[in-house]
C-alpha positions in Angstrom: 0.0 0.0 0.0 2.8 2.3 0.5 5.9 0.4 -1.7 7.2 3.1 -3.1 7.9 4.7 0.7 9.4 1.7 2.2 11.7 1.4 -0.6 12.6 5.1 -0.5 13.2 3.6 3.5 14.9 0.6 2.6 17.3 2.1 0.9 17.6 5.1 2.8 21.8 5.5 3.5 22.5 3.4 1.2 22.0 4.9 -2.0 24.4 7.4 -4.3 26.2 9.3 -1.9 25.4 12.5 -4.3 22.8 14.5 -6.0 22.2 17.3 -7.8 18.5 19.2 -7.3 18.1 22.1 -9.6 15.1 24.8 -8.9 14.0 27.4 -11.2 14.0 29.4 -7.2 15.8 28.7 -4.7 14.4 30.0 -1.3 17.4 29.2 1.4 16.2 31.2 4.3 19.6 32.4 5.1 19.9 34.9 2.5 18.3 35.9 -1.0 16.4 33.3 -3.4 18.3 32.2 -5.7 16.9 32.1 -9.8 17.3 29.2 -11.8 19.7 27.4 -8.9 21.6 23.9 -7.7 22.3 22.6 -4.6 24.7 19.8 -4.7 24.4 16.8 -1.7 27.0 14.9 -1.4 27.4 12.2 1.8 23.9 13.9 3.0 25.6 17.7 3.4 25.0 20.2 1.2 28.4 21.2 -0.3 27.8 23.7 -3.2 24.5 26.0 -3.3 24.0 29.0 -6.4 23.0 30.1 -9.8 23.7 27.3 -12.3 26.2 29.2 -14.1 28.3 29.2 -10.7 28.2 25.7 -9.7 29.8 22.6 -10.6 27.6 19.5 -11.0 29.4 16.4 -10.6 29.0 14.6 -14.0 27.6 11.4 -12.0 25.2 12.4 -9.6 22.0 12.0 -10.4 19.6 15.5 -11.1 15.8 16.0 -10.0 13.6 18.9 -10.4 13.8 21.3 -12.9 12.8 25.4 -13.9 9.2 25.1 -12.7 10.1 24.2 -9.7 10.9 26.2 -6.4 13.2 24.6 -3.9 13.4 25.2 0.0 14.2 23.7 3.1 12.7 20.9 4.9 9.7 22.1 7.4 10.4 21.2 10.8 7.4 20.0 13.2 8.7 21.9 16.6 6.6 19.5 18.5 4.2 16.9 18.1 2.6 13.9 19.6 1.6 12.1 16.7 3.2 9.0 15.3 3.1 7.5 18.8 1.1 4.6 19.7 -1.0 6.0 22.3 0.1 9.5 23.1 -0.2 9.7 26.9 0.2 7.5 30.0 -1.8 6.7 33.0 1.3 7.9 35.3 1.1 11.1 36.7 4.8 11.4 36.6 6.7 9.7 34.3 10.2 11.2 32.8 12.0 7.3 33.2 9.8 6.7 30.5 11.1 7.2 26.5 8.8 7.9 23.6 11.4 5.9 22.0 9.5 2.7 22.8 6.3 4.1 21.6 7.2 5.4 18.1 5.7 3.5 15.2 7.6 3.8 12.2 4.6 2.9 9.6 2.1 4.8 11.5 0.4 7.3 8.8 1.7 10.5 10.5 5.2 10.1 9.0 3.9 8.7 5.5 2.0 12.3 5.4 4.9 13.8 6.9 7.0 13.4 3.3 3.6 15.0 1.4 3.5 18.2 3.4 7.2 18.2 3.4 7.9 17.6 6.8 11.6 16.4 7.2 12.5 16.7 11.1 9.9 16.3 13.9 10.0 16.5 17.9 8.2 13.8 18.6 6.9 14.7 22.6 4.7 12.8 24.9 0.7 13.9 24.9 -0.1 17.0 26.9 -2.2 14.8 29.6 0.7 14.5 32.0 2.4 16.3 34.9 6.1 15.7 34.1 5.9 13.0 30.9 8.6 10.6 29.3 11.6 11.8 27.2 11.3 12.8 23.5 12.6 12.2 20.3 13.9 14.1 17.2 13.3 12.0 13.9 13.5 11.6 10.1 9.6 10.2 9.2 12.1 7.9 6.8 13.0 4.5 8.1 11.5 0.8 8.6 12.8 1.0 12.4 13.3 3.8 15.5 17.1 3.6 14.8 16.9 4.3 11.1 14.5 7.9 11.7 16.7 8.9 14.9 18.3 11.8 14.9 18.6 13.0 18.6 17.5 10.4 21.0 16.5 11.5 24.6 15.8 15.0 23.6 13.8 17.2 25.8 11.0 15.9 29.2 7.4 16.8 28.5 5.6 18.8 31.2 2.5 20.4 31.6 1.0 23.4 33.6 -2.6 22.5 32.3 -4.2 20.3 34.3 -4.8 16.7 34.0 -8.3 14.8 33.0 -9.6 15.0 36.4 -7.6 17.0 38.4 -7.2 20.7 39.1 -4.7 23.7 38.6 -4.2 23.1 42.5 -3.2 19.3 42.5 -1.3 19.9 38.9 1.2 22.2 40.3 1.3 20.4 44.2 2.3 17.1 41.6 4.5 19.6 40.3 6.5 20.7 42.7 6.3 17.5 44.9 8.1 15.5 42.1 11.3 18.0 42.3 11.4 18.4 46.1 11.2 14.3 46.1 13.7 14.4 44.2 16.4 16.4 46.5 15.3 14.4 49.7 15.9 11.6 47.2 19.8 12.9 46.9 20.6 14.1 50.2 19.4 10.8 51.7 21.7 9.1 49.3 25.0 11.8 50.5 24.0 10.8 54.2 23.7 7.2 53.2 27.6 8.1 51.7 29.0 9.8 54.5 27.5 7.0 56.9 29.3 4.6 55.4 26.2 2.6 53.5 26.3 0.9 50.5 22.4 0.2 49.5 22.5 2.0 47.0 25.4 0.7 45.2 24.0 -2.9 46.1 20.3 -1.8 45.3 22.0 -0.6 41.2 23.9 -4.0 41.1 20.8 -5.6 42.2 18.9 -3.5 38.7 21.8 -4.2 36.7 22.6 -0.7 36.2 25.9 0.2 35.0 28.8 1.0 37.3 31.1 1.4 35.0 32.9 4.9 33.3 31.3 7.6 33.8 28.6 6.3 35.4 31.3 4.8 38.3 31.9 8.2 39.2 30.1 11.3 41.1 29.9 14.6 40.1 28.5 17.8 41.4 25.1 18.6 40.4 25.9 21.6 37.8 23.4 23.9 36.2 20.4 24.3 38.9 19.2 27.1 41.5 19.5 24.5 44.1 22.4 22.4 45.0 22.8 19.1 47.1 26.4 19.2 48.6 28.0 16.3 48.8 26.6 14.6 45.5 29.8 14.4 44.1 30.5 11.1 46.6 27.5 9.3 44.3 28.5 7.3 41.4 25.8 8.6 38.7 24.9 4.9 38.4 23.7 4.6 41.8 21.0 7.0 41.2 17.7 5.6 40.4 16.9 5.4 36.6 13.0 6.8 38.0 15.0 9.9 39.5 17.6 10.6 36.9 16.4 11.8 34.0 14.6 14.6 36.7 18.2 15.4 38.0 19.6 15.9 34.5 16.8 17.9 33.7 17.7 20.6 36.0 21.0 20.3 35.5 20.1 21.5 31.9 21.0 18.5 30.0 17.6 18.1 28.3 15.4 20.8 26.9 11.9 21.3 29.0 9.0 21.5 26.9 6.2 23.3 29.2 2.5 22.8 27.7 0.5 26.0 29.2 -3.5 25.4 27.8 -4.3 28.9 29.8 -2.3 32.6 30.5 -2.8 31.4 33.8 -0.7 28.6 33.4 2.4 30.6 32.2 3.9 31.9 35.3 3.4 28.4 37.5 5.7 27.1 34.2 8.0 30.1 35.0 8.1 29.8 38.5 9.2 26.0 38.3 11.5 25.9 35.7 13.2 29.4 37.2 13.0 27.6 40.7 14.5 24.7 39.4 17.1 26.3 37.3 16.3 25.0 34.0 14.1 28.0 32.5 17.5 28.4 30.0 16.5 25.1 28.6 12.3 26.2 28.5 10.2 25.8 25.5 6.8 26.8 26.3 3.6 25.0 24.1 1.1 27.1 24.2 -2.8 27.5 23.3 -3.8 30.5 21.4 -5.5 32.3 24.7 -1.7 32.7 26.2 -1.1 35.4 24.6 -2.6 37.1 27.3 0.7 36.1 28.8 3.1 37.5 26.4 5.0 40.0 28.8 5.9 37.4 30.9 7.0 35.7 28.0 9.0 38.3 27.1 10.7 38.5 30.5 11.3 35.3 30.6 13.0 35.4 27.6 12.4 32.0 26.3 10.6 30.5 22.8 7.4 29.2 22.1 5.5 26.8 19.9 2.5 28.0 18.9 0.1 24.9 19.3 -3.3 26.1 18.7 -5.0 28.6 16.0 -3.1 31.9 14.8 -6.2 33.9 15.3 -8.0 34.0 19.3 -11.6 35.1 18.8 -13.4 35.9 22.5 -16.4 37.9 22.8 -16.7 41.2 24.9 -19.1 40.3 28.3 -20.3 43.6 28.2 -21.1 44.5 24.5 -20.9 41.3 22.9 -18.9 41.7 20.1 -16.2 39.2 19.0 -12.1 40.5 19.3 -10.2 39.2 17.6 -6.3 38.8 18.3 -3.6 37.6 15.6 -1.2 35.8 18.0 2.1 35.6 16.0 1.7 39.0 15.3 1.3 39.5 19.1 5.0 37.4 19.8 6.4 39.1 17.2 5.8 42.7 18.6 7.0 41.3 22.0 10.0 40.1 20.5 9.4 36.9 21.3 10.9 34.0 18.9 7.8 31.4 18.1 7.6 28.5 15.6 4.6 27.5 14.2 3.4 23.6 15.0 0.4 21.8 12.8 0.2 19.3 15.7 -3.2 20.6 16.8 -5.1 21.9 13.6 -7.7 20.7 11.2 -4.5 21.0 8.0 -1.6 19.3 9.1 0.9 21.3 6.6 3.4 23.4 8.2 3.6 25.5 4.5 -0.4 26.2 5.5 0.2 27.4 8.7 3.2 29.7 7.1 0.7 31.1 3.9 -2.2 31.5 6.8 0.1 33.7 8.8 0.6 35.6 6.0 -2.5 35.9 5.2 -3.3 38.0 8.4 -0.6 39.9 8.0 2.7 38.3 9.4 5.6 39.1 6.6 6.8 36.1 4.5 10.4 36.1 6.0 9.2 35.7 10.0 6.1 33.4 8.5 8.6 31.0 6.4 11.3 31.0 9.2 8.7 30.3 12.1 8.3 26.5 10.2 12.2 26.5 9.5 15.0 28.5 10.9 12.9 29.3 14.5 12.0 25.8 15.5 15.8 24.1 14.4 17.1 26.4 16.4 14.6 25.5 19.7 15.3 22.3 19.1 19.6 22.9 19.3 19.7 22.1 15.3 20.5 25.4 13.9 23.7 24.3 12.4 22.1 21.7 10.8 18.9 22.2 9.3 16.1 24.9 8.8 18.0 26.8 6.0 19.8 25.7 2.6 23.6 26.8 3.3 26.5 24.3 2.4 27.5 22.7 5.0 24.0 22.2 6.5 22.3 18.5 5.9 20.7 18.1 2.6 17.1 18.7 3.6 15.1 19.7 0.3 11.7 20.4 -0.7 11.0 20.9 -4.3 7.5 22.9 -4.8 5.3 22.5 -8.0 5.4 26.8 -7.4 5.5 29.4 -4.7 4.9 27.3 -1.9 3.2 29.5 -0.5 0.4 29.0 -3.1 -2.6 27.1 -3.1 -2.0 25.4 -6.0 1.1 24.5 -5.0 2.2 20.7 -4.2 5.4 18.9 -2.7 6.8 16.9 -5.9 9.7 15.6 -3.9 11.4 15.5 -0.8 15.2 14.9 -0.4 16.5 14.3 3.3 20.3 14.0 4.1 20.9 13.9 -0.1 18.3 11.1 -0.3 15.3 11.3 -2.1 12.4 9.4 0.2 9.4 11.0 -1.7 8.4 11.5 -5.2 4.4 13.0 -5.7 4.9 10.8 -9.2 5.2 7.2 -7.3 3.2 8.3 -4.7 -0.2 5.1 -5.1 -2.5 6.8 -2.0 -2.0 10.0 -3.4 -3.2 9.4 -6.8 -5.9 6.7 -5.9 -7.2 9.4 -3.9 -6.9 12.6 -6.0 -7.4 10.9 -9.5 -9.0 7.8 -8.9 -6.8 5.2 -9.8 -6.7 1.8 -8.4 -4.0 0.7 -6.4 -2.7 -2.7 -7.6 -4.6 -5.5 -6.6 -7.7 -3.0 -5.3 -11.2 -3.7 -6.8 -14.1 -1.1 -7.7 -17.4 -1.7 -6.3 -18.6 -2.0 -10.3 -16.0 -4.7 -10.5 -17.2 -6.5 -7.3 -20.8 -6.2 -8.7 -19.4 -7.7 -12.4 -17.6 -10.3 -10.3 -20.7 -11.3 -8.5 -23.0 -11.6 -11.5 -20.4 -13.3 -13.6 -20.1 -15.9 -10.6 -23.8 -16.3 -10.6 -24.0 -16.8 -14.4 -21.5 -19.5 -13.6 -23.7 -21.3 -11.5 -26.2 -21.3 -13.6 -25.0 -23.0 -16.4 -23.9 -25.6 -14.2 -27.3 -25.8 -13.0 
């Protein structure tokens, strides 16, 4: 049902180690387009980018695209928590968990990923959660979770909204019970040190948790607003894998990414990731009412993914009529860098979300840059994707036209100089828009001819 994308997986790293796309324009998002241009990929980097006349195409390297079409970089999903088999868990508190284990490679998302030319997504736990499991950045190209990883381990889900069930009260006493847990975890296990007792050590032997390297030896914790003194006489690998990832957390080794559903929600985010030392390391996920909450934002000084609509409609209680608020427009003015996400919208294209923006006023620049440049750079992949610059991985999208068109379509996808999608070979696609059969499929008029031919049979036999 969907060859032609598990062979583009299949063979994914093991095709040409070169390729030449030319574009009749070149948008790189690091500088000016470029008219009638090349990039040349070679071993998955981009290593020569400019007018045609200027670059040289390596005489065996296969070419795609062409002058009619318009080449850019790979979107990139700032967060999401689709492709997971069920995005949230029962557990209230949960960071020893790994979305890892819940990815499914073949699960639609990532098919449709390669359509709306989605070439890097932050795959996050659901938004149902106090403090959730540990994300993933991925390639939607590969049969298994090693072949789409990127970054593994990147960034702990947690929430300010409140759980089914449960109020703003007991979301933030969860809160802030799981990190003070946490340091009467460590200082017991200093005392437990300085007394001269072992049960930890025995209790991570016991687990089979590695002793050995870095994990033999203690450190200090580094990066927080609070410190445990004495943590230094723990071996890392006598923590407890439940407490760790909570410990590196603060110490700023993974991003946070903070899900407010309400302005109220914003400064209980601030307050815990400032009181806990990792609001450097913040990304707040917000709904489309927290704007409301921008200043703080702005204070704050850290980014945000807009998950909800671009444009908050709310009704006056005293004369009734509807205001509405454009809310990039709104971070924008505040000085506040956002990226755009599809995750929670009725069109899951990143390139929509950029034209709607736009369309209510945002320029094209900030627009195009909040579903490239802005959300590699929250994610710590600046160097490495969201524009077209040599050096960067060779991320394309080639366009039918301006992609910023409606009657524009991705023809083809090329991620790390390999090309995983072609509109041409794409069987869903074109049994769905033009009516074609898949192989092996059969009409209902056929099923109806069967049916009476199989009667007919009978008959005669009769």
């Amino acid at each position: 049902m969907i060859a032609h994308i598990l062979t583009a997986f299949a063979l994914f790293g093991v095709a040409d180690d070169k390729i030449v796309v030319e574009a009749g324009r070149i948008i790189t998002q690091s500088g000016p387009d470029i008219v009638d241009g090349v990039i040349v990929i070679e071993d998955g980097r981009i290593t020569e980018i400019g007018p045609a006349d200027d670059v040289d195409k390596p005489w065996d390297a296969p070419v795609i695209g062409g002058p009619d079409y318009t080449a850019m970089p790979g979107f990139v999903e700032a967060h999401t928590s689709r492709g997971l088999d069920r995005p949230n868990e029962s557990l209230d508190v949960a960071p020893f968990l790994d979305v890892r284990d819940s990815i499914d490679p073949v699960a639609f998302y990532f098919e449709d990923c390669l359509r709306w030319g989605i070439t890097t997504v932050n795959v996050q736990q659901g938004n149902n959660c106090i403090i959730g499991a540990r994300g993933m950045i991925v390639r939607p190209v590969g049969l298994t979770v090693e072949e789409m990883m990127v970054r593994p381990q990147h960034g702990l889900k947690l929430s300010a909204s409140p759980k089914s069930g449960k109020s703003r009260s007991t979301q933030a006493q969860g809160m802030r019970r799981a990190f003070d847990e946490l340091r009467r975890y460590l200082e017991d296990l200093v005392q437990q040190k300085k007394d001269g007792d072992d049960f930890a050590r025995r209790e991570a032997l016991h687990q089979g948790r590695d002793l050995e390297g870095e994990k033999a030896e203690g450190r200090e914790m580094g990066g927080t607003a609070w410190k445990v003194d004495g943590l230094d006489m723990v071996p890392r690998g006598e923590i407890d894998e439940k407490q760790e990832p909570l410990l590196e957390l603060i110490e700023g080794r993974y991003n946070a990414y903070f899900y407010c559903s309400s302005p109220m929600d914003v400064p209980r985010a601030l307050e815990i990731a400032r009181d806990n030392g990792f609001l450097a390391k913040t990304t707040l996920v917000l709904h489309e009412r927290c704007w409301k909450a921008a200043d703080l934002i702005a204070e704050a000084g850290v980014p945000v993914v807009l998950d909800g609509d671009q444009m908050h409609i709310e009704r006056d209680p005293l004369t009734g009529k509807e205001i509405e608020t454009f809310v990039p427009g709104v971070f924008k003015d505040k000085g506040i860098r956002f990226a755009l996400s599809s995750d929670n919208t009725d069109t899951h294209s990143l390139w929509f979300q950029a034209s709607l923006a736009i369309g209510f006023g945002l320029d094209a620049k900030t627009a195009m840059d909040a579903v490239t440049q802005t959300p590699a750079e929250i994610l710590g992949l600046g160097k490495e994707v969201g524009s077209l610059e040599e050096g960067k991985l060779g991320n394309v999208v080639l366009f039918s036209g301006d992609p910023m068109s409606i009657t524009s379509w991705v023809e083809h996808v090329v991620i790390e100089g390999e090309e995983v999608y072609d509109r041409s070979k794409d069987v869903r696609n074109t049994h769905l828009l033009e009516g074609t059969k898949p192989p092996g499929s059969t009409s209902a008029e056929d099923a109806e001819e069967a049916a009476k031919k199989e009667a007919d049979d009978e008959d005669d036999e009769d």
